[in-house]
Chimera marker file (.cmm) of the C-alpha trace (Angstrom):
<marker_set name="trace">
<marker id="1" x="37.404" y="2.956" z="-50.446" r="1" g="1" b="0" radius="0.5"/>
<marker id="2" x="36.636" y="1.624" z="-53.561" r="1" g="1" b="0" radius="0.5"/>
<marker id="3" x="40.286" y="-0.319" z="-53.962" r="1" g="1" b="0" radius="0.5"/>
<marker id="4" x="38.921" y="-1.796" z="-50.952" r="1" g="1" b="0" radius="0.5"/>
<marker id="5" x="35.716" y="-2.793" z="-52.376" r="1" g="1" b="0" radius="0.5"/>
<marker id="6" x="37.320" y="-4.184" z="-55.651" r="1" g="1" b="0" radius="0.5"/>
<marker id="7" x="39.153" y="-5.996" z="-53.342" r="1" g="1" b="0" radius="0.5"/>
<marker id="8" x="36.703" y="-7.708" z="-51.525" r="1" g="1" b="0" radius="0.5"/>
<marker id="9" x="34.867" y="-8.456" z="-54.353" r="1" g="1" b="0" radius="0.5"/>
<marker id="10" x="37.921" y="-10.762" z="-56.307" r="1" g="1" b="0" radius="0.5"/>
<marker id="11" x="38.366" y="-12.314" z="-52.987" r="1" g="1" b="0" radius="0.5"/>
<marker id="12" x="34.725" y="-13.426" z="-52.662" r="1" g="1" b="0" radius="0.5"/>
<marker id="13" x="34.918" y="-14.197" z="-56.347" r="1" g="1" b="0" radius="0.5"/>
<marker id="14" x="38.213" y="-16.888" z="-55.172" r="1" g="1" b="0" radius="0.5"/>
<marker id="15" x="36.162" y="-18.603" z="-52.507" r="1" g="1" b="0" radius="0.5"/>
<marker id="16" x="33.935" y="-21.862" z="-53.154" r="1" g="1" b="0" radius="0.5"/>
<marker id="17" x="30.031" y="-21.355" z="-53.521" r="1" g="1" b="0" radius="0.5"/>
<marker id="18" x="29.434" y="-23.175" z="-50.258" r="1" g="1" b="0" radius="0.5"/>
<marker id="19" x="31.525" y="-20.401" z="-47.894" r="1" g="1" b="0" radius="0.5"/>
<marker id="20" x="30.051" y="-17.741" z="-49.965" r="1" g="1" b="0" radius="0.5"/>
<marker id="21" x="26.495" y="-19.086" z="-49.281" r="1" g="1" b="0" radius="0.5"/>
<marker id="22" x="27.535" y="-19.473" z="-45.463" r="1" g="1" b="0" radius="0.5"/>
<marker id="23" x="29.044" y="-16.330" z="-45.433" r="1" g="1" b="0" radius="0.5"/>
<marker id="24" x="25.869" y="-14.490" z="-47.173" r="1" g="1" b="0" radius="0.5"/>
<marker id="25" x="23.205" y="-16.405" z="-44.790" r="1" g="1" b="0" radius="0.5"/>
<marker id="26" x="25.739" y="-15.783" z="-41.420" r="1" g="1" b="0" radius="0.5"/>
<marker id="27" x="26.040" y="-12.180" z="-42.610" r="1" g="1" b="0" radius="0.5"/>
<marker id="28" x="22.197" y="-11.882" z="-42.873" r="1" g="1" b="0" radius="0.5"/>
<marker id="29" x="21.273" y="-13.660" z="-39.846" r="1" g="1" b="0" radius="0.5"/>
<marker id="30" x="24.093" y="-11.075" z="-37.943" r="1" g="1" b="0" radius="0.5"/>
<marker id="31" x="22.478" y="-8.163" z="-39.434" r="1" g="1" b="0" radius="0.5"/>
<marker id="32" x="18.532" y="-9.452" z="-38.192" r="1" g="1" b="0" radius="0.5"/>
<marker id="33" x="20.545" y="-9.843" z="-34.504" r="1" g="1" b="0" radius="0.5"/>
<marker id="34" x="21.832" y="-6.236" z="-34.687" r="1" g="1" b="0" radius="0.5"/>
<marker id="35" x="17.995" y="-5.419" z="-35.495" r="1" g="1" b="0" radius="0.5"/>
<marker id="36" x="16.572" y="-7.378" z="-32.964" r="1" g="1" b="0" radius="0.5"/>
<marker id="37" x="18.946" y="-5.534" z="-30.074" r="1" g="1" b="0" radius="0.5"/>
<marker id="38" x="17.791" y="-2.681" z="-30.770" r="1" g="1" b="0" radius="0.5"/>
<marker id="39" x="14.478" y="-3.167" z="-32.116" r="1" g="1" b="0" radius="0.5"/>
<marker id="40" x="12.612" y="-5.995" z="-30.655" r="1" g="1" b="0" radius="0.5"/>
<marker id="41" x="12.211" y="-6.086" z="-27.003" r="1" g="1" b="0" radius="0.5"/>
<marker id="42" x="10.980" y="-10.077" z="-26.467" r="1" g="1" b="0" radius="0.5"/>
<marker id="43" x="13.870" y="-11.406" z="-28.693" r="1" g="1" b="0" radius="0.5"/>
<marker id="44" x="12.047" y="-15.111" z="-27.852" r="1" g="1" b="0" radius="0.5"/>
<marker id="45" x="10.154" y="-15.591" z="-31.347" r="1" g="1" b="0" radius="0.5"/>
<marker id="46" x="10.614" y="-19.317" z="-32.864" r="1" g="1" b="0" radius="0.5"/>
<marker id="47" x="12.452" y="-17.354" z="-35.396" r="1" g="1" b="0" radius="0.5"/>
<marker id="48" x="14.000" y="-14.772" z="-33.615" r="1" g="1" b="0" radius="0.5"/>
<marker id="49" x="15.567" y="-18.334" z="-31.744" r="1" g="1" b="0" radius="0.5"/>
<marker id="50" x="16.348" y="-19.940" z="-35.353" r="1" g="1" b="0" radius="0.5"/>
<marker id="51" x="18.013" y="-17.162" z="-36.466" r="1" g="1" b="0" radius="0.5"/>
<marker id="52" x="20.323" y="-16.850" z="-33.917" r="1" g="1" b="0" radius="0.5"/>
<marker id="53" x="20.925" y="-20.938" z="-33.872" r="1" g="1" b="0" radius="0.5"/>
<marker id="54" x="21.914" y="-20.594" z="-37.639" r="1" g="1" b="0" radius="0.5"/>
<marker id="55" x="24.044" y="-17.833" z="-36.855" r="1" g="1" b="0" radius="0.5"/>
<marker id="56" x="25.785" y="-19.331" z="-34.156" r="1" g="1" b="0" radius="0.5"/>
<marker id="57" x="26.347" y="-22.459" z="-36.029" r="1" g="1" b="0" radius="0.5"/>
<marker id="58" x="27.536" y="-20.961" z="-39.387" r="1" g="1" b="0" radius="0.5"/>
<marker id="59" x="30.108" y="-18.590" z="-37.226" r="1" g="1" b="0" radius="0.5"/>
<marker id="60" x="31.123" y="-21.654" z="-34.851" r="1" g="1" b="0" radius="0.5"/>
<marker id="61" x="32.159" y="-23.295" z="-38.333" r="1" g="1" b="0" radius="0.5"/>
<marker id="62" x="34.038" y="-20.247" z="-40.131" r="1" g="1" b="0" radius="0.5"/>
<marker id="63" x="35.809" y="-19.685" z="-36.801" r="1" g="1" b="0" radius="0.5"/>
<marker id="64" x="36.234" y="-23.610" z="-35.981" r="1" g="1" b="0" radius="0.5"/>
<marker id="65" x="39.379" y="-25.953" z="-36.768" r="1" g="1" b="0" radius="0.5"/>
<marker id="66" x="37.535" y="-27.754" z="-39.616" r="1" g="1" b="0" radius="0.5"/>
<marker id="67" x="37.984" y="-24.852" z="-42.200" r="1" g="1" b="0" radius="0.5"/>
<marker id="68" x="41.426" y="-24.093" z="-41.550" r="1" g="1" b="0" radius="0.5"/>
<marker id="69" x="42.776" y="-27.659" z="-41.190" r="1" g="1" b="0" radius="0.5"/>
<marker id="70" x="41.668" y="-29.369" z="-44.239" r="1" g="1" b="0" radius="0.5"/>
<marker id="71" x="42.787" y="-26.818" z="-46.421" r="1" g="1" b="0" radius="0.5"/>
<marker id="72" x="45.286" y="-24.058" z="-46.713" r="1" g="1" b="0" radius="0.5"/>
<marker id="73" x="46.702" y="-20.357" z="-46.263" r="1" g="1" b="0" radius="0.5"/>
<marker id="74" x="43.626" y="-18.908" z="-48.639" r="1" g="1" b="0" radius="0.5"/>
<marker id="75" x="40.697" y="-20.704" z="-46.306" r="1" g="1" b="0" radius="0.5"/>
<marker id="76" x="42.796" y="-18.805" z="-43.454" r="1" g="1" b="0" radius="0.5"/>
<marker id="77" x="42.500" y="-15.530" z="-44.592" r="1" g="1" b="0" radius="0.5"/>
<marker id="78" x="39.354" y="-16.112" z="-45.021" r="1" g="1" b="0" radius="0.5"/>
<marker id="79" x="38.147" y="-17.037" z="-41.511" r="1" g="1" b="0" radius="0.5"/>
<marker id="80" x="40.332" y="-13.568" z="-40.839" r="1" g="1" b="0" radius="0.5"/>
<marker id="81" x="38.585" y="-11.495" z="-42.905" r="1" g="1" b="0" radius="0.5"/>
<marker id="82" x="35.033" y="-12.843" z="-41.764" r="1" g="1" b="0" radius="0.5"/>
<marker id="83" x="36.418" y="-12.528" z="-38.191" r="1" g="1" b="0" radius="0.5"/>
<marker id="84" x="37.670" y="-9.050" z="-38.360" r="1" g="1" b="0" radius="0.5"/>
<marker id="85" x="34.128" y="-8.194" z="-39.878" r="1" g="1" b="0" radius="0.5"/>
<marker id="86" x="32.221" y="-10.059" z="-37.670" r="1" g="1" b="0" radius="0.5"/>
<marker id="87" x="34.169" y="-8.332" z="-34.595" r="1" g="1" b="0" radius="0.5"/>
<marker id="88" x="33.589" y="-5.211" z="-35.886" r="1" g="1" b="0" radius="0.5"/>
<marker id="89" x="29.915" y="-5.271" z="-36.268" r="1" g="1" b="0" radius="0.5"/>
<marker id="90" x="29.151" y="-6.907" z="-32.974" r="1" g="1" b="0" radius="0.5"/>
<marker id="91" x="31.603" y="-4.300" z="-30.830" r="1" g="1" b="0" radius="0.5"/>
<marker id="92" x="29.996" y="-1.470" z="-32.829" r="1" g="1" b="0" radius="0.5"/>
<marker id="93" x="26.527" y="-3.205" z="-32.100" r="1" g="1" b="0" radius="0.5"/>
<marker id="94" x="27.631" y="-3.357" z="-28.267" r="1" g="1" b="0" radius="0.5"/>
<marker id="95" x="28.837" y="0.149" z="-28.041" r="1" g="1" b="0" radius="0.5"/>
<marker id="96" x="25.772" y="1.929" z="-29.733" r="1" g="1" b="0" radius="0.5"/>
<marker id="97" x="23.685" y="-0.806" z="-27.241" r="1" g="1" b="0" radius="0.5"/>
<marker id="98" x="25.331" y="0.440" z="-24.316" r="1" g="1" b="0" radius="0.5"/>
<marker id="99" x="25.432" y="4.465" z="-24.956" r="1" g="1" b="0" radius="0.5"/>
<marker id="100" x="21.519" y="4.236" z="-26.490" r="1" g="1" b="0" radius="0.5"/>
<marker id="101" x="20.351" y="2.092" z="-23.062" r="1" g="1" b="0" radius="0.5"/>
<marker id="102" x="19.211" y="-0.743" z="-24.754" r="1" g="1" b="0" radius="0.5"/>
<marker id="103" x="18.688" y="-4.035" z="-22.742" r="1" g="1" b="0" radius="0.5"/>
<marker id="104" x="21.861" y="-5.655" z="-22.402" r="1" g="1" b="0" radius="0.5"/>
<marker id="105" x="20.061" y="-8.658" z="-20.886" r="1" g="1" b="0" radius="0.5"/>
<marker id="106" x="17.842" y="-9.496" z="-24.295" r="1" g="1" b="0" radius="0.5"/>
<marker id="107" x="19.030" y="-12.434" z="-26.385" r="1" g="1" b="0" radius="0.5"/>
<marker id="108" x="19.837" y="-10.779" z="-29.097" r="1" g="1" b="0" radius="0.5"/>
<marker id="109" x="22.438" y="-8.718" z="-26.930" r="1" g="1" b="0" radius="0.5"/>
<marker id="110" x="23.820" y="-11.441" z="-25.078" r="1" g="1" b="0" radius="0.5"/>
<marker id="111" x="24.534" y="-13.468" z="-28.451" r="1" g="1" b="0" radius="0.5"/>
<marker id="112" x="26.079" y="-10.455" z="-29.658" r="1" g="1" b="0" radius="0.5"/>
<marker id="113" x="28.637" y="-10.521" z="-27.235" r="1" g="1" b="0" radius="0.5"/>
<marker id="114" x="29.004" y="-14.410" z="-27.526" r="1" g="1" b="0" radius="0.5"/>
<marker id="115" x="30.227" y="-13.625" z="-31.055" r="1" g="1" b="0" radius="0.5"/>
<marker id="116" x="31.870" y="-11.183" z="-30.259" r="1" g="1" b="0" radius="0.5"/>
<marker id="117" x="34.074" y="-12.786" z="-27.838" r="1" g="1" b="0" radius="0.5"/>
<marker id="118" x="34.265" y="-16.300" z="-30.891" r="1" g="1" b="0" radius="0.5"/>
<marker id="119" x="36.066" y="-13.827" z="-33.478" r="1" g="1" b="0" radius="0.5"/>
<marker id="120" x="38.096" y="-11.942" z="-30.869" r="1" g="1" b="0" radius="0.5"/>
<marker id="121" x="39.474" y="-15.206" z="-29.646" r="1" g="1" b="0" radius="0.5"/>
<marker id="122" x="40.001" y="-16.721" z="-33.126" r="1" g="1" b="0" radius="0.5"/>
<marker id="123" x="41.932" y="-13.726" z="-33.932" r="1" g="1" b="0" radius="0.5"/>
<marker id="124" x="44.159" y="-13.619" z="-30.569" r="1" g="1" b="0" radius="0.5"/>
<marker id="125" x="45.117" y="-17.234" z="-31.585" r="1" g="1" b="0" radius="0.5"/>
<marker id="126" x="45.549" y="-16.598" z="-35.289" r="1" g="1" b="0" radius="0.5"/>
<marker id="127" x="47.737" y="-13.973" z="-34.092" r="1" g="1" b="0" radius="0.5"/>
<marker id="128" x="49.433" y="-16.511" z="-32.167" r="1" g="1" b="0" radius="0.5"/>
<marker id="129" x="50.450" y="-18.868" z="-35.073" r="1" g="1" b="0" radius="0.5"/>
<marker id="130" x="51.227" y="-16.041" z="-37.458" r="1" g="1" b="0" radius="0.5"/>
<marker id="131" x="54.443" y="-15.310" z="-39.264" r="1" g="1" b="0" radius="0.5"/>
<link id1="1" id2="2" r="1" g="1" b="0" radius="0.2"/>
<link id1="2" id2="3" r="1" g="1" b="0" radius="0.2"/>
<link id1="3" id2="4" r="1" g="1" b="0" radius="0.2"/>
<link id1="4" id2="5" r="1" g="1" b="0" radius="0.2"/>
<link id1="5" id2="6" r="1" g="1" b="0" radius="0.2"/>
<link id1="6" id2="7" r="1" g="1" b="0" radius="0.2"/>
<link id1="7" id2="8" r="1" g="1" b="0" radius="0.2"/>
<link id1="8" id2="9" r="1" g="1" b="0" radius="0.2"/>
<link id1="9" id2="10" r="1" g="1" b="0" radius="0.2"/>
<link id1="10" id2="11" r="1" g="1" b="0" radius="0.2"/>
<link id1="11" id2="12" r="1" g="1" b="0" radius="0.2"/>
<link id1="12" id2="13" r="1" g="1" b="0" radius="0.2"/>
<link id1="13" id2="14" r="1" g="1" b="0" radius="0.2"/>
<link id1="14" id2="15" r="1" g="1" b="0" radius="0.2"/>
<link id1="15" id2="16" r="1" g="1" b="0" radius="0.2"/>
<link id1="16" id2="17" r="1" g="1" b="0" radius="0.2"/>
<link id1="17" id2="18" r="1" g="1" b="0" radius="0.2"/>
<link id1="18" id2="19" r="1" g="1" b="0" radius="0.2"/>
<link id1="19" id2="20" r="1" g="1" b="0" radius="0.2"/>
<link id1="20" id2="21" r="1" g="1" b="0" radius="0.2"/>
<link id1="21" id2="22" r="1" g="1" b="0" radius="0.2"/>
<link id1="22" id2="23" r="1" g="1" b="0" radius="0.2"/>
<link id1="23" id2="24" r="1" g="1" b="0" radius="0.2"/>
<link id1="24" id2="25" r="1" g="1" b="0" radius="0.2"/>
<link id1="25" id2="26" r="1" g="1" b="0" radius="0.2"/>
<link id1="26" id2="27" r="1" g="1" b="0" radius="0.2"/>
<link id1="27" id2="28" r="1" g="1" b="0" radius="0.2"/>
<link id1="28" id2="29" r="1" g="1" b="0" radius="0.2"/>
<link id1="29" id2="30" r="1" g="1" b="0" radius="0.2"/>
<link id1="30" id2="31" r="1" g="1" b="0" radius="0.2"/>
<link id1="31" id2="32" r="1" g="1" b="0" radius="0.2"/>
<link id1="32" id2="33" r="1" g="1" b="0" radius="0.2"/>
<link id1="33" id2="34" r="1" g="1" b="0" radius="0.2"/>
<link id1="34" id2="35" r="1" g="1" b="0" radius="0.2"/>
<link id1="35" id2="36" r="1" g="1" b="0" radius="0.2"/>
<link id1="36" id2="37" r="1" g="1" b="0" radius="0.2"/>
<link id1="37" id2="38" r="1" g="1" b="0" radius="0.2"/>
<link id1="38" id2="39" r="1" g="1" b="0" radius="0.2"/>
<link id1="39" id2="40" r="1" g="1" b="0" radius="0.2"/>
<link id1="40" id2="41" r="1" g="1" b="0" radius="0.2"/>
<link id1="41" id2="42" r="1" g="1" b="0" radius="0.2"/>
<link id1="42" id2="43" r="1" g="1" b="0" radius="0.2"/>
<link id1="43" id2="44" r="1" g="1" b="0" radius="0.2"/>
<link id1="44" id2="45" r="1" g="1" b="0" radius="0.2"/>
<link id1="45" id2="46" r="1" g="1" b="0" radius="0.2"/>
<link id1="46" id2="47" r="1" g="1" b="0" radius="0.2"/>
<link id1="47" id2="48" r="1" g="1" b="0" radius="0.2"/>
<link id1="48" id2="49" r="1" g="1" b="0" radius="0.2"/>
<link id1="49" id2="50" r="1" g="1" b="0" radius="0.2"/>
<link id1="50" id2="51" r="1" g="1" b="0" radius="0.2"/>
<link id1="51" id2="52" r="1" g="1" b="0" radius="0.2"/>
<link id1="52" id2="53" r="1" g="1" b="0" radius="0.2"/>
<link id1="53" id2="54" r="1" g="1" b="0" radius="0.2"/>
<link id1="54" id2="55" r="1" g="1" b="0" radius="0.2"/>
<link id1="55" id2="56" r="1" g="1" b="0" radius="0.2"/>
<link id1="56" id2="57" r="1" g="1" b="0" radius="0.2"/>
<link id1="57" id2="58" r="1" g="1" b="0" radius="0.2"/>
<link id1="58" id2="59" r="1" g="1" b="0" radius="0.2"/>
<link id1="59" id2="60" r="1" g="1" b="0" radius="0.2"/>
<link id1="60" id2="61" r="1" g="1" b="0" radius="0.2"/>
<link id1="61" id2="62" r="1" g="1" b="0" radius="0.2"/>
<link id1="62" id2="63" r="1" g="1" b="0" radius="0.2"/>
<link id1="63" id2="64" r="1" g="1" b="0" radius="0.2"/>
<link id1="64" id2="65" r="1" g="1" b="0" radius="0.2"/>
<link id1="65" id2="66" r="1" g="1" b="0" radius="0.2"/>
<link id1="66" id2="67" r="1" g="1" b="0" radius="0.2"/>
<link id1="67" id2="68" r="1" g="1" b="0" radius="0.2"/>
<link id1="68" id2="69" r="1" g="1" b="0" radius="0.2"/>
<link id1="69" id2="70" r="1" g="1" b="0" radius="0.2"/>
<link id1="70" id2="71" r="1" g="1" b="0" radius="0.2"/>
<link id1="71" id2="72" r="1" g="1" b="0" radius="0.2"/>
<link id1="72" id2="73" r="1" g="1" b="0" radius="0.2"/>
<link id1="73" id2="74" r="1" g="1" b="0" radius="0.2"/>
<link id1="74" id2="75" r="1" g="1" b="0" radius="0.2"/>
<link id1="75" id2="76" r="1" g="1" b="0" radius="0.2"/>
<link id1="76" id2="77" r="1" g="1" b="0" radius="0.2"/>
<link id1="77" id2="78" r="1" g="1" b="0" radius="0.2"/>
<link id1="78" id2="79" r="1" g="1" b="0" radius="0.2"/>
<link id1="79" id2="80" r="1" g="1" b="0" radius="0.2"/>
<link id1="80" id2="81" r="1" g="1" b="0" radius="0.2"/>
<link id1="81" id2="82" r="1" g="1" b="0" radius="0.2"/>
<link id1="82" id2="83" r="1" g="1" b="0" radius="0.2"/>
<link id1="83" id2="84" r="1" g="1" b="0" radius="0.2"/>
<link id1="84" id2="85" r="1" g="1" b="0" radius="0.2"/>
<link id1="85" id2="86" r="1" g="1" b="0" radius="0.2"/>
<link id1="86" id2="87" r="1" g="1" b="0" radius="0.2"/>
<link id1="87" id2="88" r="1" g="1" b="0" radius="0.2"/>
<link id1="88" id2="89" r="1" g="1" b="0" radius="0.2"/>
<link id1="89" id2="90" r="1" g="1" b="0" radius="0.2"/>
<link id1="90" id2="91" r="1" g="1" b="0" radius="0.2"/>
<link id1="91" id2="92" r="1" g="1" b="0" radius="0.2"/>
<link id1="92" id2="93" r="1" g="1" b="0" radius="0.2"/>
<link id1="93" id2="94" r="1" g="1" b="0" radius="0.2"/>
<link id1="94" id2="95" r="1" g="1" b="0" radius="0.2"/>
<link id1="95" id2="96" r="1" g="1" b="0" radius="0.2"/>
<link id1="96" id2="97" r="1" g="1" b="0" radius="0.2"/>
<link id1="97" id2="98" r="1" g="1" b="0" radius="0.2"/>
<link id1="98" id2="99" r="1" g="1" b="0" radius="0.2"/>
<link id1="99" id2="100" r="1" g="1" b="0" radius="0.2"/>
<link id1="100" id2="101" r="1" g="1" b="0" radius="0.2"/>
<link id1="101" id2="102" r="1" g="1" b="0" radius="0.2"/>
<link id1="102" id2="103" r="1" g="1" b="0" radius="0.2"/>
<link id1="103" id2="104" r="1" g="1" b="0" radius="0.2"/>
<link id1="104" id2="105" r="1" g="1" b="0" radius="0.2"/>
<link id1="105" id2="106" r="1" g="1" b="0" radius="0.2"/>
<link id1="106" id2="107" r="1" g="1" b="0" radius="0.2"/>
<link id1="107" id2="108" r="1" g="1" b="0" radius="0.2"/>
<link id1="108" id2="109" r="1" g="1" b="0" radius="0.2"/>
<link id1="109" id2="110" r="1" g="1" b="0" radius="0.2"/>
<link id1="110" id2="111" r="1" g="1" b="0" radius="0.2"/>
<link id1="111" id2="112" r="1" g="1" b="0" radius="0.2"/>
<link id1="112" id2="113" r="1" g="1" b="0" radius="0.2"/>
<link id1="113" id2="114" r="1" g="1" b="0" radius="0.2"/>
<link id1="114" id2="115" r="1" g="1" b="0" radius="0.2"/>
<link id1="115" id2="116" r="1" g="1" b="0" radius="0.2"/>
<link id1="116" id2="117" r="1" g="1" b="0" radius="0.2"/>
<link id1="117" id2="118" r="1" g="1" b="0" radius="0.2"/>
<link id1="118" id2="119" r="1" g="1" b="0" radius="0.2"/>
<link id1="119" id2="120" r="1" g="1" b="0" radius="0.2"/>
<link id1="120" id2="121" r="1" g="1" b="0" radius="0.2"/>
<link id1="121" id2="122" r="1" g="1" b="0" radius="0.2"/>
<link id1="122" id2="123" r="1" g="1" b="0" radius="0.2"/>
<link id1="123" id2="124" r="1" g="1" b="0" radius="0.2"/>
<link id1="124" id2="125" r="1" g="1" b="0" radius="0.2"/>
<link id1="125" id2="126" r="1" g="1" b="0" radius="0.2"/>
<link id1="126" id2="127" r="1" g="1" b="0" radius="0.2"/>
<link id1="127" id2="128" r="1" g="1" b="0" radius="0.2"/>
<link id1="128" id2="129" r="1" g="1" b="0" radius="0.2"/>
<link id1="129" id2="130" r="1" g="1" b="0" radius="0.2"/>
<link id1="130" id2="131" r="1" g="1" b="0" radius="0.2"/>
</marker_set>
């Protein structure tokens, strides 16, 4: 576990300051969308609504063509790594939801799965145009 760490951190160390500050503030605004699933039955606050807007547009840009195309192999493993995270914490988010009887209807819960289904599909066609 901790090669793993050390691992992560010199790759975060190798990216640029803007993807780490998207990747810190789409992390953060993930982890407040877990929360809200399980925690916050209205899910309609202004910011509850923000956070989910940043969140959606910070992952739509990780996950979209402009990353990958004007640059190289490196910004590709990124958008991996992000997406493998980012699949694993929304599945995990869905699974707990769906044993625990939370409301699979809320916002939070729906956008969850929205995500969900952006990183799976960015995987299935990375895994498509890899070696």
């Amino acid at each position: 576990m901790k090669n793993l760490v050390t691992k992560f951190i010199k790759f975060y160390k190798s990216i640029n300051i803007v993807i780490k500050s998207l990747i810190i503030i789409g992390l953060l605004s993930l982890i407040e969308t877990v929360f809200s699933v399980f925690l916050d039955a209205e899910q309609t606050s202004p910011n509850d609504i923000a956070v989910r807007s940043v969140m959606s547009s910070i992952f739509g840009f990780i996950f979209g063509s402009q990353l990958s195309e004007n640059s190289n192999v490196k910004n590709r493993n990124i958008q991996t790594k992000i997406a493998f995270t980012v699949s694993l914490i929304c599945l995990t988010t869905l699974i707990l939801g769906h044993w625990f009887y939370v409301n699979q209807d809320g916002a939070a819960a729906v956008e969850i799965r929205n995500l969900l289904f952006s990183a799976v599909g960015f995987l299935l066609s990375s895994a498509k145009h890899s070696d």
